[in-house]
C-alpha positions as CSV (number, residue, x, y, z in Angstrom):
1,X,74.2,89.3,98.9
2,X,75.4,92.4,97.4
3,X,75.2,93.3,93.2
4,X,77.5,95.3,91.4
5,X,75.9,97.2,88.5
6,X,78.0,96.8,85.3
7,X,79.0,99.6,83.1
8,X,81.2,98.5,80.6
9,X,80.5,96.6,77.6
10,X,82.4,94.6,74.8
11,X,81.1,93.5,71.6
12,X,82.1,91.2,69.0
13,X,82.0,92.6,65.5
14,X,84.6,91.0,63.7
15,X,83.2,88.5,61.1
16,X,81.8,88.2,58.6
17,X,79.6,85.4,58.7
18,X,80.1,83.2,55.5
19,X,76.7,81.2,55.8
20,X,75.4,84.9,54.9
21,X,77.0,83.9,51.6
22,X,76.6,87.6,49.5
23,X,74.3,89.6,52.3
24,X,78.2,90.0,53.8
25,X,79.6,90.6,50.6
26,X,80.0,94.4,51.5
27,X,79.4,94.4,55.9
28,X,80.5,92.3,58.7
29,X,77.3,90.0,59.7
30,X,76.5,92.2,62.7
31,X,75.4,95.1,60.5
32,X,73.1,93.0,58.8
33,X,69.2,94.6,59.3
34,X,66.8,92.9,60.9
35,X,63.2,94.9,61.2
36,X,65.0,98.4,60.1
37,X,68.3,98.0,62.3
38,X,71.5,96.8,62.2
39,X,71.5,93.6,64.5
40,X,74.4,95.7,66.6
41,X,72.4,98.4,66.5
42,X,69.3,96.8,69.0
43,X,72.3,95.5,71.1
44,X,73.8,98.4,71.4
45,X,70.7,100.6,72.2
46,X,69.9,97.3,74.4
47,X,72.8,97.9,76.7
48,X,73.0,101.6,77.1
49,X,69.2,101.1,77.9
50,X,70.5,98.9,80.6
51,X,72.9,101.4,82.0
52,X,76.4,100.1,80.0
53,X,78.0,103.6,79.0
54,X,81.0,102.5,77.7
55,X,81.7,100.2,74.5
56,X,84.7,98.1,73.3
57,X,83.5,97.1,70.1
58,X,85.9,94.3,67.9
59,X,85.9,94.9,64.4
60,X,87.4,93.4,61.5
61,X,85.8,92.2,58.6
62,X,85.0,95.6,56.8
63,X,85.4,97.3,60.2
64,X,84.5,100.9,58.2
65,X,81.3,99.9,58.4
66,X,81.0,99.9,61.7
67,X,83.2,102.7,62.5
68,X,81.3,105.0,60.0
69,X,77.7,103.8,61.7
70,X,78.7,104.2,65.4
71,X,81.4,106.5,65.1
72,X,82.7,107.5,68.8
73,X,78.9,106.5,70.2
74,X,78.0,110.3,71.6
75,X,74.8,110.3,69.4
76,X,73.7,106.8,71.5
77,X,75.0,109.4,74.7
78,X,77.7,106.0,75.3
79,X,81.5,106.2,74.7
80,X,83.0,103.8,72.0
81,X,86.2,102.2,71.8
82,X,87.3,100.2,68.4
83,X,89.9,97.1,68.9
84,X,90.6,95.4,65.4
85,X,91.1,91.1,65.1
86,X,93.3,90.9,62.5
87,X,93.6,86.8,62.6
88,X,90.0,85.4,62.8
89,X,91.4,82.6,65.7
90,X,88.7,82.3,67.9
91,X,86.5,84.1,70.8
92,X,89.1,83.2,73.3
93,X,91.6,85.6,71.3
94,X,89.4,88.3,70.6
95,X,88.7,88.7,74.7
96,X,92.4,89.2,75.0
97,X,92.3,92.8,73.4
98,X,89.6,93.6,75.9
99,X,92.3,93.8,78.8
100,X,93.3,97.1,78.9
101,X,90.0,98.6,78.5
102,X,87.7,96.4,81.0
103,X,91.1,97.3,84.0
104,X,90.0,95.8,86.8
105,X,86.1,96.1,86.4
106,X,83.6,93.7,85.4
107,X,82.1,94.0,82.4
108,X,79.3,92.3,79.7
109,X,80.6,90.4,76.6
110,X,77.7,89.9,74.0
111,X,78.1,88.5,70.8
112,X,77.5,91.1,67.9
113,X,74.9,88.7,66.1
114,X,72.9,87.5,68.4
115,X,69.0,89.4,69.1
116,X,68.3,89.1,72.7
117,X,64.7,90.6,74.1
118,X,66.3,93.9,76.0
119,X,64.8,93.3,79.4
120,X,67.5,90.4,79.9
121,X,70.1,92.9,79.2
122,X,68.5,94.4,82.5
123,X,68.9,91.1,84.2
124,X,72.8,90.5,83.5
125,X,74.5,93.7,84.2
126,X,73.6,93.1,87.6
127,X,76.7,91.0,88.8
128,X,76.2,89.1,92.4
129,X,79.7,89.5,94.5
130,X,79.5,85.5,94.8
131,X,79.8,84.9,91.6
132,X,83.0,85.3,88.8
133,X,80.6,85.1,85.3
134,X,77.2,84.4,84.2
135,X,76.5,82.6,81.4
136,X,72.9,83.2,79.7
137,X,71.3,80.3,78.4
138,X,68.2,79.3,76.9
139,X,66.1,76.1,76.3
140,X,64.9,73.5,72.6
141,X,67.8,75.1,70.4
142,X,69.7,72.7,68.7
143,X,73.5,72.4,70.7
144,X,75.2,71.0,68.1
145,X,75.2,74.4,66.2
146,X,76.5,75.7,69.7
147,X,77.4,75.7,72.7
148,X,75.9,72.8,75.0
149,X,75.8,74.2,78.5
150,X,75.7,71.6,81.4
151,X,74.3,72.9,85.0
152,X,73.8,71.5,88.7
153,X,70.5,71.8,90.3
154,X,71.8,75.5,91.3
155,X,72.0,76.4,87.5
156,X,76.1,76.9,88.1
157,X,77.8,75.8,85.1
158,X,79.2,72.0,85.3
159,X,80.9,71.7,81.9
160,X,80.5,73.6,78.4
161,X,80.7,71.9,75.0
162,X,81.2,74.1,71.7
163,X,79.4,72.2,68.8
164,X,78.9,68.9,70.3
165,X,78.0,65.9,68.5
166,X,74.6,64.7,68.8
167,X,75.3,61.6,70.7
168,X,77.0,64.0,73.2
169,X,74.8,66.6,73.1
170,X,72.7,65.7,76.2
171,X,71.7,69.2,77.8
172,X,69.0,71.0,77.2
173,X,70.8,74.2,77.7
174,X,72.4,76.4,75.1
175,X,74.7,79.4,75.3
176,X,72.9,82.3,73.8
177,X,75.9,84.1,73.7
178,X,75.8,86.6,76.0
179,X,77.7,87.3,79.6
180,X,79.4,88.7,82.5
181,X,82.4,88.5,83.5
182,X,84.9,89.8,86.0
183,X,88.5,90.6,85.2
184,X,89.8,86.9,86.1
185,X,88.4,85.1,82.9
186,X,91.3,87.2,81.6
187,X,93.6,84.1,83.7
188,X,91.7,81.4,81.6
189,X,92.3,83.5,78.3
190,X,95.9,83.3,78.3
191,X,96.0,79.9,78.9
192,X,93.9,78.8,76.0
193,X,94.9,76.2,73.2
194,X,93.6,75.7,69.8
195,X,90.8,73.7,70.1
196,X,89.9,70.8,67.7
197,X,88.9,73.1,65.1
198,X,91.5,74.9,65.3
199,X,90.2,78.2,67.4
200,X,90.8,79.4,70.6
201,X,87.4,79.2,72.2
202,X,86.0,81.3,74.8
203,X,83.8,78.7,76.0
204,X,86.9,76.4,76.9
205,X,88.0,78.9,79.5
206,X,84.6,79.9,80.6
207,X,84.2,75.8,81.5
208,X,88.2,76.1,82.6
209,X,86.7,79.1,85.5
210,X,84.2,77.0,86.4
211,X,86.0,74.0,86.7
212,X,88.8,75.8,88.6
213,X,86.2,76.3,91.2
214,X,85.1,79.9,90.7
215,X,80.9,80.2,90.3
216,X,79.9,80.6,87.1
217,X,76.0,81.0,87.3
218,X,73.8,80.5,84.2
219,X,70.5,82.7,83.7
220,X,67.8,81.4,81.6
221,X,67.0,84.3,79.0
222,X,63.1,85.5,79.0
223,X,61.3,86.5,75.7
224,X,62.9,86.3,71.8
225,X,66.4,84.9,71.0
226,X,67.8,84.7,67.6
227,X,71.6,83.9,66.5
228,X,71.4,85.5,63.2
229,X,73.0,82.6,61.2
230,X,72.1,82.4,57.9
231,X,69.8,83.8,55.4
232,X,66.6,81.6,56.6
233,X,67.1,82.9,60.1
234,X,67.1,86.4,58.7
235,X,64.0,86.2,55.9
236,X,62.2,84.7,59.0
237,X,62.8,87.3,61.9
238,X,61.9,90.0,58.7
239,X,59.3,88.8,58.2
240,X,57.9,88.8,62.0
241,X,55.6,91.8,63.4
């Protein structure tokens, strides 16, 4: 079996993260500091340090902010790309302005608030040719703020609940937000309906590709995780060595 080394990288950026109640009063959550940085910040320098040279990031939400940080990447030596959301409708939506720039390569989608320990980032831009996504996941987080991720004994993805309900929430698995994916998620995309609250989710066409009988592996994440969700989550990671 054969890898293909991923170089191309798109990053969510858009919101602004209302459980952050006045933090993101004047910044889209993913600008938010944690230990000195903006949370973007350690995932971008995470990825270039992974070999990902070029950037789409989504912005929105006072999308200056990040425009003025980053600006066109050449101080992180990386190339940056800007796509705006203008209608916060969901993940599934926001991959669709990705088309043009990913072409027909593979490429990482990450989540622009979500702190992943780098050497993972190491781990997933490594895409096996048998395989059409990854999925990373990670163990004892609660899947009813998230994505529930259900795997065979292969760790391939088997079905993918957003926010499930407790009495459904039965895997021990949780999306952590970060993947890869080749160009033909772009087929599941298109096809996405509003789900029941009332977004078009990327983790119903992620489960649609897998169900469709393409492999979508998962990959247990090593080290720290944090979804940077609310002010709690923040004071604690702060206040961490």
């Amino acid at each position: 079996m054969t890898n293909e080394k991923i170089t191309k990288a798109v990053v969510l950026a858009a919101g602004r993260g209302t459980r952050m109640r006045e933090l993101t009063a004047d910044l889209p959550k993913p600008m938010i500091e944690v230990r000195r940085k903006p949370v973007l910040q350690h995932i971008v320098e995470g990825l270039r340090n992974a070999g990902i040279r070029e950037f789409l990031i989504v912005i929105g939400y006072h999308a200056n902010a990040v425009r003025n940080f980053f600006d066109d990447g050449s101080r992180y030596d990386i190339a940056i790309q800007y796509a705006t959301q203008t209608v916060q409708d969901g993940t599934g939506r926001v991959v669709e302005l990705a088309r043009d720039f990913v072409d027909s390569r593979p490429f990482i989608l990450a989540y622009g608030d979500i702190l992943v320990d780098p050497a993972n980032y190491n781990r997933v831009v490594d895409l096996p040719d048998s395989v059409d996504a990854i999925i990373t996941v990670k163990r004892g987080e609660d899947v009813t703020k998230g994505g529930a991720v259900f795997l065979n004994g292969r760790m391939e993805l088997v079905d993918l609940r957003e926010k499930a309900k407790p009495d459904d929430a039965t895997s021990p698995w949780y999306n952590t937000g970060l993947y890869a994916f080749r160009p033909s998620i772009f087929e599941f995309t298109a096809k996405l309906k509003p789900s029941p609250r009332g977004e078009y989710e990327l983790t119903d066409a992620i489960r649609d590709l897998a169900q469709s009988g393409n492999k979508v592996q998962a990959l247990e994440l090593t080290g720290e995780w944090a979804d940077v969700r609310d002010p709690e989550i923040l004071a604690r990671l702060n206040q961490d060595p």
